[in-house]
C-alpha positions in Angstrom: -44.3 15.4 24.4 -42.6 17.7 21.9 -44.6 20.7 21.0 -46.3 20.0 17.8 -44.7 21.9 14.5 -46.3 22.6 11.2 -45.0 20.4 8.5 -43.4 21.9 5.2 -41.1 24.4 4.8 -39.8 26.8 8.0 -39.7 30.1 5.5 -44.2 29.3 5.0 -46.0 30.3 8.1 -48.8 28.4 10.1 -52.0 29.0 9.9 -52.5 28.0 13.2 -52.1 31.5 14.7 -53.1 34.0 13.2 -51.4 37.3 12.2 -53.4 40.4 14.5 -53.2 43.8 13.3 -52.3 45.8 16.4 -54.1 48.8 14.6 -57.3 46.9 13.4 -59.5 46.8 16.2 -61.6 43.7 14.6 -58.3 41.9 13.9 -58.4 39.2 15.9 -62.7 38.3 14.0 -60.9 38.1 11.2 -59.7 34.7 11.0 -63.3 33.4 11.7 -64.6 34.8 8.1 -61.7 33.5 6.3 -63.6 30.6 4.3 -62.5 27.0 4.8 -59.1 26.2 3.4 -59.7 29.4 2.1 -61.6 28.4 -1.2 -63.9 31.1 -1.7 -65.7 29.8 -4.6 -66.7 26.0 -4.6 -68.9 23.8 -6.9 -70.9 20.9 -5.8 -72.6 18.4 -8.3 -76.3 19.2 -9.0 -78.1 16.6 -7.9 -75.6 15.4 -5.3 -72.9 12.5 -5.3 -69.2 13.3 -5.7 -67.7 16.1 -7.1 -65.2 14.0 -9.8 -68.7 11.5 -11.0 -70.9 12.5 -14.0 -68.6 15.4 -15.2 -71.4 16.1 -18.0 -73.8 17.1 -15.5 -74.3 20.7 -14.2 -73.3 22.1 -11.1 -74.2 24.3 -8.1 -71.5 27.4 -7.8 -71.2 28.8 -4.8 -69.0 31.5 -3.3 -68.1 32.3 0.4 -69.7 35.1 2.4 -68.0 35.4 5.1 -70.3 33.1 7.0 -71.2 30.6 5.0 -71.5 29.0 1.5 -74.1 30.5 -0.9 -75.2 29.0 -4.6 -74.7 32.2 -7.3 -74.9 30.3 -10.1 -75.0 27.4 -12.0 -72.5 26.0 -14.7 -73.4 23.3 -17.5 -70.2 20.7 -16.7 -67.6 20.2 -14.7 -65.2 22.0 -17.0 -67.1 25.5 -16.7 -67.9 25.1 -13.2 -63.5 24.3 -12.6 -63.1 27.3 -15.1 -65.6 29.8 -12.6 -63.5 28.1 -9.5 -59.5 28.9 -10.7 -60.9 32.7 -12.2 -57.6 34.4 -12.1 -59.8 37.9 -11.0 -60.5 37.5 -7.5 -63.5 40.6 -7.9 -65.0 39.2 -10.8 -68.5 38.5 -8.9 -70.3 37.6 -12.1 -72.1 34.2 -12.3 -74.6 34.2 -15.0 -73.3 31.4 -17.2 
């Protein structure tokens, strides 16, 4: 067997191996606290079911800590809650819709 490529295009690099800072000393942790995907914020229907059912209904919003998935906020429909995910400012921490 062939060794296995990444598809798309050559000029994107995998994120199969990850770049290591040879001056960071905690480089090669990093790559564990990158959230899944990497989607740092995430929403999740209230009271369960999938995510694209009952777009009236509120939602959980939850952001990534580094470790894990934690609820910091609530939004009133699926249109806020896709709103709070595709925030263009990445520091805006701010969840008290």
């Amino acid at each position: 067997m062939g060794k296995h490529r990444r598809p798309g295009p050559p000029n994107q690099l995998s994120r199969a191996t990850a770049h290591v800072d040879p001056n960071d000393p905690l480089a090669a942790y990093v790559k564990r606290r990158r959230a899944p995907l990497d989607q740092y914020r995430r929403h999740r229907p209230l009271h369960g079911g999938g995510g694209h059912l009952h777009p009236s209904e509120a939602r959980v919003l939850e952001e990534w800590t580094g470790f894990a998935y934690e609820p910091v906020g609530t939004a009133p429909d699926l249109a806020a809650a896709q709103a709070w995910v595709h925030d263009l400012d990445p520091g805006a921490m701010d969840c008290e819709e």
